[in-house]
FIKETI-766941 format. One line per 10 residues: number of its first residue (from 1); their letters; for each residue x, y, z of C-alpha. Coordinates in steps of 0.1 Angstrom, whole numbers, plus 5000, padded with zeros to 4 digits. Example, Ala and Ser with C-alpha at 12.3 -4.5 7.8 and 13.67 -1.06 7.14 Angstrom:
BEGIN
1 = as = 5123 4955 5078 ~ 5137 4989 5071
//
This chain:
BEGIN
1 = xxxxxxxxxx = 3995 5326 2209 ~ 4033 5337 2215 ~ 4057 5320 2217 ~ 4095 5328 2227 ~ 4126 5315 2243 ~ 4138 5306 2281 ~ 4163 5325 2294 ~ 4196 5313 2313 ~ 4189 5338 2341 ~ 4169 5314 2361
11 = xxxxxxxxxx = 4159 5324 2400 ~ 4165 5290 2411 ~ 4195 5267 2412 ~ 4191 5235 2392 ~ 4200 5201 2408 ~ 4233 5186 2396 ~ 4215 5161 2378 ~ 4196 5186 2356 ~ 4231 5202 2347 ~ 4241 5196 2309
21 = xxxxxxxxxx = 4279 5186 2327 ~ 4266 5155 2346 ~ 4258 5136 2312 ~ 4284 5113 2300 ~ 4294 5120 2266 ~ 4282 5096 2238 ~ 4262 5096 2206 ~ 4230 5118 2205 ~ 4207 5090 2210 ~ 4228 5083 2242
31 = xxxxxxxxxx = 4229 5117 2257 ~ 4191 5122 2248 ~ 4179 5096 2262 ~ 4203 5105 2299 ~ 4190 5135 2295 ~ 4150 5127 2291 ~ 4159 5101 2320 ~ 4169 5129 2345 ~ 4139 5155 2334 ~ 4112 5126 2338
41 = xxxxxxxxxx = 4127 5119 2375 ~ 4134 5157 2384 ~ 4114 5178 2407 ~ 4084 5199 2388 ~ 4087 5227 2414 ~ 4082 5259 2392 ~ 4058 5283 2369 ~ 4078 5289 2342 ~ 4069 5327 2347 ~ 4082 5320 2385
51 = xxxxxxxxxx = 4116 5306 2370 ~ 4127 5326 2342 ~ 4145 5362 2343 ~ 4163 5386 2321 ~ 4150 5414 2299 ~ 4142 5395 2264 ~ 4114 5368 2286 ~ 4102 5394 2306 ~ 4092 5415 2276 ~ 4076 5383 2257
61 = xxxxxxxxxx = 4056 5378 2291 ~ 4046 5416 2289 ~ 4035 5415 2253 ~ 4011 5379 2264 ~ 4000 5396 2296 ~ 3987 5429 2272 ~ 3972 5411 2242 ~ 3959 5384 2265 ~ 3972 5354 2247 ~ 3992 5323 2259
71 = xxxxxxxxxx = 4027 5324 2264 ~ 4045 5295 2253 ~ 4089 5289 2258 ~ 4112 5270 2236 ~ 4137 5251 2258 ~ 4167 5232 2249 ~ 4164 5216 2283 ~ 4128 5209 2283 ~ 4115 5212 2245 ~ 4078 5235 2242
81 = xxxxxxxxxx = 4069 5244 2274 ~ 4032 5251 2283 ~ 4018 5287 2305 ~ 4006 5263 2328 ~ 4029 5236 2330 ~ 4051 5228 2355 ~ 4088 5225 2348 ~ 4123 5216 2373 ~ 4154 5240 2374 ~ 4179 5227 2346
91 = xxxxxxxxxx = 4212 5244 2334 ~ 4215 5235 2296 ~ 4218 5257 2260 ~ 4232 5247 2224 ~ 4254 5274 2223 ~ 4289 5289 2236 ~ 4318 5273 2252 ~ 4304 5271 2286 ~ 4296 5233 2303 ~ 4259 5243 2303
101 = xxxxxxxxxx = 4258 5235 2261 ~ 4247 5200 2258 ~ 4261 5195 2220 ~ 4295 5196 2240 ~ 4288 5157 2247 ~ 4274 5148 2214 ~ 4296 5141 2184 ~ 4312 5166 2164 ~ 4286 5184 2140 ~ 4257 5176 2159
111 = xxxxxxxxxx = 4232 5209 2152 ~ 4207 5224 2176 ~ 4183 5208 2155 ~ 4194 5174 2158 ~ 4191 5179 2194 ~ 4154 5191 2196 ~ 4143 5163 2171 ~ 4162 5141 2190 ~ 4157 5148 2230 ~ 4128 5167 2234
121 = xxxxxxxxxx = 4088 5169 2222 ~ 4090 5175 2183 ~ 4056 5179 2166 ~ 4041 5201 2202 ~ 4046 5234 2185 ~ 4034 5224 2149 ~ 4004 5211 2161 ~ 3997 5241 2182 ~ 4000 5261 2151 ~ 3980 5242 2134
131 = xxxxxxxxxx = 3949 5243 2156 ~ 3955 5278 2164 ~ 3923 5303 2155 ~ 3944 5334 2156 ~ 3982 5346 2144 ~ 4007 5328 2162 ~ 4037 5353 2171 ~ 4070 5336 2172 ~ 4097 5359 2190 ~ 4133 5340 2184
141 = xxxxxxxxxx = 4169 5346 2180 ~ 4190 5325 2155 ~ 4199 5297 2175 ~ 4161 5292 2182 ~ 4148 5296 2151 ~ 4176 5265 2135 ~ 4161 5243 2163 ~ 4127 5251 2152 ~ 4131 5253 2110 ~ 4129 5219 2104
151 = xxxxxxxxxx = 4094 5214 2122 ~ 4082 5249 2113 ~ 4087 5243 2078 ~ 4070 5206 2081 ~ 4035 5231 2082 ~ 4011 5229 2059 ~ 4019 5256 2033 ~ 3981 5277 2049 ~ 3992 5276 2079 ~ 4022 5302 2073
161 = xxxxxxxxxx = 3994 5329 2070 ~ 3995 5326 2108 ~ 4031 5329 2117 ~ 4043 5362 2127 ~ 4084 5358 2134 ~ 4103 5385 2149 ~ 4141 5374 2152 ~ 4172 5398 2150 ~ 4186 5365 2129 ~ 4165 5367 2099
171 = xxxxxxxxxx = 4194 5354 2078 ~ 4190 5321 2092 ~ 4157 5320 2073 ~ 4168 5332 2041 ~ 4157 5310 2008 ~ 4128 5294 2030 ~ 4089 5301 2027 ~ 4095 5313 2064 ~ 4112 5341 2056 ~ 4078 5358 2039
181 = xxxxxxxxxx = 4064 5354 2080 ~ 4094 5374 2093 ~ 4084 5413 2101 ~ 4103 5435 2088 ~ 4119 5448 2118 ~ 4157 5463 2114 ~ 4186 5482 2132 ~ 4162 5513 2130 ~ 4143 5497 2162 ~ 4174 5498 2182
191 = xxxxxxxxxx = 4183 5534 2169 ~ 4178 5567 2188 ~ 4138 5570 2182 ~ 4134 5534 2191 ~ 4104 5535 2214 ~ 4116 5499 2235 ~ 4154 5503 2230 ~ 4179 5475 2242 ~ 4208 5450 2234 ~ 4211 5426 2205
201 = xxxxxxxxxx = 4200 5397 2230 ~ 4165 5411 2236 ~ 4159 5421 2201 ~ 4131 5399 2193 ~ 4111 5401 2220 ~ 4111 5439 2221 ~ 4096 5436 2185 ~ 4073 5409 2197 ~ 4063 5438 2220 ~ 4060 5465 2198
211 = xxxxxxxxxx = 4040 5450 2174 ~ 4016 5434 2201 ~ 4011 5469 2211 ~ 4001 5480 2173 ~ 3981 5446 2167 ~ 3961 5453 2192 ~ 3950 5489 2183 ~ 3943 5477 2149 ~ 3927 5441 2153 ~ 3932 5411 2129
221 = xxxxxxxxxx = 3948 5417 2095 ~ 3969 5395 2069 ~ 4004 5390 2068 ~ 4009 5418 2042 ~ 3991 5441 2061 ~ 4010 5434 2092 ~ 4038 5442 2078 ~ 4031 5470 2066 ~ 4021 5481 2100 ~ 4057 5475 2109
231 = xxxxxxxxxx = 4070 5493 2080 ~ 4052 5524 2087 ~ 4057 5524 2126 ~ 4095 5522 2115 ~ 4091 5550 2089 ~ 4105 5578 2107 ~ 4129 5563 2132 ~ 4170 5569 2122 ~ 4195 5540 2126 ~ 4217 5539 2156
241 = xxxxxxxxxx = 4255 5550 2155 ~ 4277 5520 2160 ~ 4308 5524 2184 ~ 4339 5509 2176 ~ 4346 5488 2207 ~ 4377 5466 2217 ~ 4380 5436 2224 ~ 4396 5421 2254 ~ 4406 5394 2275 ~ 4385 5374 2300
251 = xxxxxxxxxx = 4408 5390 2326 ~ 4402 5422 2314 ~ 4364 5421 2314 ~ 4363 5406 2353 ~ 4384 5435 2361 ~ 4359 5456 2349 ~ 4330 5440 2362 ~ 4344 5438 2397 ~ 4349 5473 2397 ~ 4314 5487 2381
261 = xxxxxxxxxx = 4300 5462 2404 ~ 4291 5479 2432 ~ 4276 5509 2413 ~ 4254 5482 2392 ~ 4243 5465 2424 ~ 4250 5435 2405 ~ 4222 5439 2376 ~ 4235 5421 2348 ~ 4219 5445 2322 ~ 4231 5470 2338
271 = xxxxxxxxxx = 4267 5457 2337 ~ 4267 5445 2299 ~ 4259 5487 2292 ~ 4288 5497 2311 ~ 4310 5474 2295 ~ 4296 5483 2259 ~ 4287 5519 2264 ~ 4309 5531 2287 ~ 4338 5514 2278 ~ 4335 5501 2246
281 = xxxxxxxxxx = 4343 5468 2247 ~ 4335 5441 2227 ~ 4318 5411 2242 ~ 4293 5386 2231 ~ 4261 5382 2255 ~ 4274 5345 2262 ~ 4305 5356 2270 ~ 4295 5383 2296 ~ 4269 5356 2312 ~ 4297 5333 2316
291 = xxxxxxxxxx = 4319 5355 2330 ~ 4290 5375 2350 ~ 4279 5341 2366 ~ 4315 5328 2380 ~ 4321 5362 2396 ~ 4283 5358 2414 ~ 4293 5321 2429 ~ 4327 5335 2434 ~ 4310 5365 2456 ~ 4288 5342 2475
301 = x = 4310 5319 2481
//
Protein backbone atom coordinates (compact mmCIF):
# COMPACT_ATOMS: atom_id res chain seq x y z
CA UNK A 1 0.00 0.00 0.00
CA UNK A 2 1.31 3.65 -0.78
CA UNK A 3 0.23 6.30 0.05
CA UNK A 4 1.17 10.06 -0.95
CA UNK A 5 -0.08 13.47 -1.39
CA UNK A 6 -2.52 15.36 -4.14
CA UNK A 7 -0.99 17.81 -6.00
CA UNK A 8 -2.40 21.50 -6.80
CA UNK A 9 -1.70 20.92 -10.50
CA UNK A 10 -5.08 19.53 -11.17
CA UNK A 11 -6.28 19.09 -15.12
CA UNK A 12 -9.60 20.26 -14.37
CA UNK A 13 -11.05 23.53 -13.06
CA UNK A 14 -12.93 23.24 -9.79
CA UNK A 15 -16.51 24.72 -9.39
CA UNK A 16 -16.55 27.97 -7.36
CA UNK A 17 -18.22 26.26 -4.69
CA UNK A 18 -15.33 23.71 -4.17
CA UNK A 19 -12.89 26.84 -3.89
CA UNK A 20 -11.38 27.32 -0.26
CA UNK A 21 -12.37 31.42 -1.10
CA UNK A 22 -16.18 30.84 -1.25
CA UNK A 23 -16.29 29.74 2.56
CA UNK A 24 -17.26 32.34 4.93
CA UNK A 25 -14.87 32.71 7.64
CA UNK A 26 -15.72 31.39 11.16
CA UNK A 27 -14.56 28.97 13.72
CA UNK A 28 -13.21 25.54 12.51
CA UNK A 29 -16.30 23.70 13.31
CA UNK A 30 -18.07 26.36 11.06
CA UNK A 31 -15.87 26.29 8.09
CA UNK A 32 -15.70 22.33 8.27
CA UNK A 33 -18.80 21.73 8.26
CA UNK A 34 -19.43 24.52 4.82
CA UNK A 35 -16.83 22.85 3.56
CA UNK A 36 -18.09 18.98 4.03
CA UNK A 37 -21.61 20.62 2.90
CA UNK A 38 -20.23 21.64 -0.59
CA UNK A 39 -17.97 18.16 -1.19
CA UNK A 40 -21.18 16.01 -0.24
CA UNK A 41 -23.23 18.14 -2.98
CA UNK A 42 -20.30 18.47 -5.57
CA UNK A 43 -20.00 16.58 -8.78
CA UNK A 44 -17.81 13.11 -8.39
CA UNK A 45 -16.59 13.50 -12.10
CA UNK A 46 -12.90 12.22 -11.84
CA UNK A 47 -10.16 9.20 -11.17
CA UNK A 48 -7.98 10.68 -8.97
CA UNK A 49 -5.21 9.41 -11.42
CA UNK A 50 -7.29 11.37 -14.21
CA UNK A 51 -7.24 14.63 -11.98
CA UNK A 52 -3.94 15.02 -10.51
CA UNK A 53 -0.61 16.32 -12.24
CA UNK A 54 2.93 17.45 -11.40
CA UNK A 55 6.11 15.52 -10.94
CA UNK A 56 5.98 14.39 -7.11
CA UNK A 57 2.10 12.36 -7.85
CA UNK A 58 3.22 11.16 -10.95
CA UNK A 59 6.19 9.42 -9.48
CA UNK A 60 4.11 7.98 -6.42
CA UNK A 61 1.65 6.61 -9.21
CA UNK A 62 4.85 5.05 -11.01
CA UNK A 63 6.28 3.52 -8.00
CA UNK A 64 2.23 1.73 -7.27
CA UNK A 65 1.91 0.97 -11.00
CA UNK A 66 5.66 -1.08 -10.63
CA UNK A 67 5.29 -2.81 -7.23
CA UNK A 68 1.62 -3.43 -7.98
CA UNK A 69 0.14 -2.02 -4.84
CA UNK A 70 -2.68 0.48 -4.18
CA UNK A 71 -2.27 3.99 -4.40
CA UNK A 72 -3.83 5.97 -1.90
CA UNK A 73 -3.82 10.41 -1.68
CA UNK A 74 -3.88 12.57 1.37
CA UNK A 75 -6.11 15.55 0.59
CA UNK A 76 -6.81 18.65 2.53
CA UNK A 77 -9.84 19.02 0.39
CA UNK A 78 -11.10 15.66 0.47
CA UNK A 79 -9.23 13.75 3.48
CA UNK A 80 -7.83 9.72 2.31
CA UNK A 81 -8.83 9.31 -0.96
CA UNK A 82 -9.28 5.74 -2.35
CA UNK A 83 -7.57 4.20 -6.19
CA UNK A 84 -10.89 3.75 -7.02
CA UNK A 85 -12.88 6.37 -5.64
CA UNK A 86 -14.34 9.02 -7.27
CA UNK A 87 -13.60 12.55 -6.22
CA UNK A 88 -14.97 16.47 -7.70
CA UNK A 89 -12.30 19.23 -8.77
CA UNK A 90 -11.69 21.38 -5.49
CA UNK A 91 -9.01 24.18 -5.02
CA UNK A 92 -7.93 24.01 -1.32
CA UNK A 93 -4.14 23.52 0.73
CA UNK A 94 -3.04 24.38 4.45
CA UNK A 95 -0.32 26.27 3.32
CA UNK A 96 1.01 29.65 1.77
CA UNK A 97 -0.60 32.92 1.38
CA UNK A 98 -2.64 32.15 -1.63
CA UNK A 99 -6.83 32.09 -1.20
CA UNK A 100 -6.69 28.36 -1.95
CA UNK A 101 -5.38 27.68 2.06
CA UNK A 102 -8.41 27.01 3.96
CA UNK A 103 -6.79 27.81 7.54
CA UNK A 104 -7.00 31.47 6.11
CA UNK A 105 -10.86 31.38 7.36
CA UNK A 106 -10.31 29.65 10.62
CA UNK A 107 -9.01 31.38 13.69
CA UNK A 108 -5.65 32.31 14.28
CA UNK A 109 -3.39 29.17 15.22
CA UNK A 110 -5.58 26.70 13.83
CA UNK A 111 -2.89 23.77 12.56
CA UNK A 112 -3.24 21.51 9.56
CA UNK A 113 -4.04 18.97 12.01
CA UNK A 114 -6.86 20.56 13.45
CA UNK A 115 -8.22 20.76 10.09
CA UNK A 116 -8.00 17.07 9.08
CA UNK A 117 -9.42 15.96 12.53
CA UNK A 118 -11.81 18.35 12.11
CA UNK A 119 -13.30 18.40 8.31
CA UNK A 120 -12.39 15.34 6.80
CA UNK A 121 -12.32 11.28 7.41
CA UNK A 122 -9.92 10.76 10.51
CA UNK A 123 -9.38 7.08 11.53
CA UNK A 124 -9.51 5.95 7.21
CA UNK A 125 -5.79 5.77 7.04
CA UNK A 126 -5.13 4.16 10.58
CA UNK A 127 -7.37 1.52 9.92
CA UNK A 128 -5.93 0.76 6.56
CA UNK A 129 -2.70 0.41 8.31
CA UNK A 130 -3.89 -1.67 10.57
CA UNK A 131 -5.44 -4.30 8.38
CA UNK A 132 -2.70 -4.07 5.97
CA UNK A 133 -0.76 -7.67 5.26
CA UNK A 134 2.27 -6.00 3.82
CA UNK A 135 4.53 -2.58 4.50
CA UNK A 136 2.67 0.36 4.06
CA UNK A 137 4.92 3.19 2.24
CA UNK A 138 4.02 6.64 3.26
CA UNK A 139 5.67 9.27 0.80
CA UNK A 140 4.94 12.95 2.49
CA UNK A 141 6.33 16.35 2.83
CA UNK A 142 6.13 18.22 6.17
CA UNK A 143 2.97 19.78 5.87
CA UNK A 144 1.51 16.28 5.32
CA UNK A 145 3.08 14.47 7.70
CA UNK A 146 1.71 17.33 10.78
CA UNK A 147 -1.79 16.56 9.40
CA UNK A 148 -1.25 12.95 9.67
CA UNK A 149 1.02 12.62 13.17
CA UNK A 150 -1.59 12.80 15.40
CA UNK A 151 -3.51 9.73 13.87
CA UNK A 152 -0.35 7.92 12.74
CA UNK A 153 0.85 8.00 16.14
CA UNK A 154 -2.72 6.80 17.62
CA UNK A 155 -1.26 3.07 16.00
CA UNK A 156 -0.79 0.42 17.96
CA UNK A 157 2.88 0.41 18.83
CA UNK A 158 3.24 -3.28 16.17
CA UNK A 159 1.92 -1.69 13.65
CA UNK A 160 4.92 0.76 13.12
CA UNK A 161 6.92 -2.34 11.86
CA UNK A 162 4.83 -1.62 8.77
CA UNK A 163 5.35 2.05 8.09
CA UNK A 164 7.90 2.95 5.64
CA UNK A 165 8.00 7.16 5.53
CA UNK A 166 9.90 8.93 3.02
CA UNK A 167 9.58 12.76 3.57
CA UNK A 168 12.31 15.51 2.78
CA UNK A 169 10.72 16.89 6.44
CA UNK A 170 11.98 14.39 8.72
CA UNK A 171 12.45 17.09 11.39
CA UNK A 172 8.81 17.26 11.82
CA UNK A 173 9.08 13.77 13.26
CA UNK A 174 11.83 14.21 15.51
CA UNK A 175 11.28 12.84 19.37
CA UNK A 176 8.37 10.59 18.02
CA UNK A 177 8.32 6.68 17.64
CA UNK A 178 7.67 7.67 13.89
CA UNK A 179 10.82 8.84 13.38
CA UNK A 180 12.46 4.99 13.64
CA UNK A 181 9.92 4.40 10.22
CA UNK A 182 11.52 7.29 8.31
CA UNK A 183 14.34 5.91 5.64
CA UNK A 184 17.15 7.33 5.82
CA UNK A 185 17.20 9.19 2.70
CA UNK A 186 19.32 12.60 2.60
CA UNK A 187 20.63 15.55 0.31
CA UNK A 188 22.91 12.75 -1.28
CA UNK A 189 19.69 11.59 -3.34
CA UNK A 190 19.41 14.92 -4.90
CA UNK A 191 23.25 15.15 -5.54
CA UNK A 192 25.08 14.53 -8.89
CA UNK A 193 24.91 10.55 -8.77
CA UNK A 194 21.26 10.69 -7.81
CA UNK A 195 19.70 8.12 -10.10
CA UNK A 196 15.87 10.08 -9.96
CA UNK A 197 17.14 13.70 -9.52
CA UNK A 198 14.62 16.70 -8.91
CA UNK A 199 13.41 19.73 -6.77
CA UNK A 200 12.77 19.80 -2.98
CA UNK A 201 8.89 19.50 -3.82
CA UNK A 202 9.15 16.02 -5.24
CA UNK A 203 11.61 14.69 -2.81
CA UNK A 204 9.54 12.18 -1.22
CA UNK A 205 8.04 10.59 -3.84
CA UNK A 206 11.24 10.17 -5.83
CA UNK A 207 12.46 8.15 -2.63
CA UNK A 208 9.10 6.38 -2.56
CA UNK A 209 10.38 5.45 -6.05
CA UNK A 210 13.66 4.48 -5.54
CA UNK A 211 13.18 2.23 -2.82
CA UNK A 212 10.06 0.55 -4.57
CA UNK A 213 12.44 -0.19 -7.22
CA UNK A 214 15.06 -1.93 -4.52
CA UNK A 215 12.03 -3.50 -2.52
CA UNK A 216 11.05 -5.25 -5.18
CA UNK A 217 14.34 -6.90 -6.27
CA UNK A 218 14.87 -7.94 -2.77
CA UNK A 219 11.28 -8.97 -1.48
CA UNK A 220 9.97 -8.55 2.14
CA UNK A 221 12.43 -7.54 4.97
CA UNK A 222 12.12 -5.62 8.41
CA UNK A 223 12.39 -2.21 9.10
CA UNK A 224 16.20 -2.41 9.94
CA UNK A 225 16.84 -4.16 7.00
CA UNK A 226 15.16 -1.79 4.76
CA UNK A 227 17.06 0.70 5.86
CA UNK A 228 19.93 -0.57 5.40
CA UNK A 229 18.95 -1.10 1.84
CA UNK A 230 18.73 2.61 1.69
CA UNK A 231 21.94 3.22 3.37
CA UNK A 232 23.89 1.19 1.04
CA UNK A 233 22.11 2.31 -2.24
CA UNK A 234 23.17 5.81 -0.99
CA UNK A 235 26.75 4.65 -0.10
CA UNK A 236 28.56 5.99 -2.98
CA UNK A 237 26.53 8.93 -4.18
CA UNK A 238 28.27 12.73 -3.32
CA UNK A 239 26.07 15.57 -1.99
CA UNK A 240 24.90 18.22 -4.41
CA UNK A 241 26.63 21.78 -4.60
CA UNK A 242 24.26 24.41 -3.34
CA UNK A 243 23.97 27.75 -5.41
CA UNK A 244 23.66 30.91 -3.74
CA UNK A 245 20.56 32.26 -5.28
CA UNK A 246 18.75 35.73 -4.82
CA UNK A 247 15.85 36.51 -3.87
CA UNK A 248 13.44 38.79 -5.64
CA UNK A 249 10.26 40.40 -6.03
CA UNK A 250 7.00 38.99 -7.33
CA UNK A 251 7.60 41.51 -10.18
CA UNK A 252 10.79 40.28 -10.83
CA UNK A 253 10.01 36.59 -11.04
CA UNK A 254 6.82 37.31 -13.62
CA UNK A 255 9.30 39.16 -15.68
CA UNK A 256 11.25 36.20 -15.83
CA UNK A 257 8.68 33.76 -16.43
CA UNK A 258 7.08 35.69 -19.16
CA UNK A 259 10.21 35.72 -20.90
CA UNK A 260 11.45 31.93 -20.47
CA UNK A 261 7.96 31.26 -21.38
CA UNK A 262 7.95 30.60 -24.65
CA UNK A 263 11.07 28.44 -24.64
CA UNK A 264 9.38 26.27 -21.60
CA UNK A 265 6.18 25.89 -23.65
CA UNK A 266 4.67 26.66 -20.44
CA UNK A 267 5.88 23.42 -18.32
CA UNK A 268 5.94 24.50 -14.93
CA UNK A 269 8.95 22.18 -14.00
CA UNK A 270 10.53 23.33 -16.55
CA UNK A 271 10.19 27.04 -15.58
CA UNK A 272 10.95 26.54 -11.62
CA UNK A 273 14.69 25.16 -13.23
CA UNK A 274 15.25 28.12 -15.17
CA UNK A 275 14.46 30.37 -12.41
CA UNK A 276 16.60 28.25 -9.92
CA UNK A 277 19.38 27.00 -12.22
CA UNK A 278 19.71 29.42 -14.61
CA UNK A 279 19.14 32.36 -12.78
CA UNK A 280 19.55 31.66 -9.40
CA UNK A 281 16.78 32.87 -7.78
CA UNK A 282 15.37 32.17 -4.77
CA UNK A 283 11.67 31.09 -4.66
CA UNK A 284 9.64 28.74 -2.71
CA UNK A 285 7.56 26.01 -4.77
CA UNK A 286 4.25 27.87 -3.45
CA UNK A 287 5.41 30.88 -4.45
CA UNK A 288 6.34 29.96 -8.11
CA UNK A 289 2.79 28.06 -8.32
CA UNK A 290 1.13 31.15 -7.32
CA UNK A 291 2.76 33.30 -9.48
CA UNK A 292 2.93 30.47 -12.44
CA UNK A 293 -0.98 30.06 -12.11
CA UNK A 294 -2.09 33.95 -12.43
CA UNK A 295 0.14 34.38 -15.45
CA UNK A 296 -1.72 31.03 -17.12
CA UNK A 297 -5.42 32.67 -16.48
CA UNK A 298 -3.89 35.93 -17.40
CA UNK A 299 -2.63 34.20 -20.88
CA UNK A 300 -5.96 32.65 -21.50
CA UNK A 301 -7.80 35.19 -20.71
Amino acid sequence: MIVSPCSSRKKASAEPSMHAAALASGSLNDVAQQWRSSVRTAPRLHNPHSLYGGRAFTEAALAAKYANLGHYIVSAGLGLIGPEDRIPAYAMTTVGLTDENVLRKCPSGTKPADWWKAALNPGILADLIVKAKGRVFLALPSVYLEMVQDELLGLPTQAFEKIRIFTGGSETLKGSPLQECVMPYDARFDGPDSPIPGTKSDFASRALRHFVELAVQTGEQTLSRDKDLVSTALAGMRTPMRPTRTRVTDADIRDALISAWAGAKGNRQKLLRHLRDVLLVSCEQSRFARIARELKEERLL
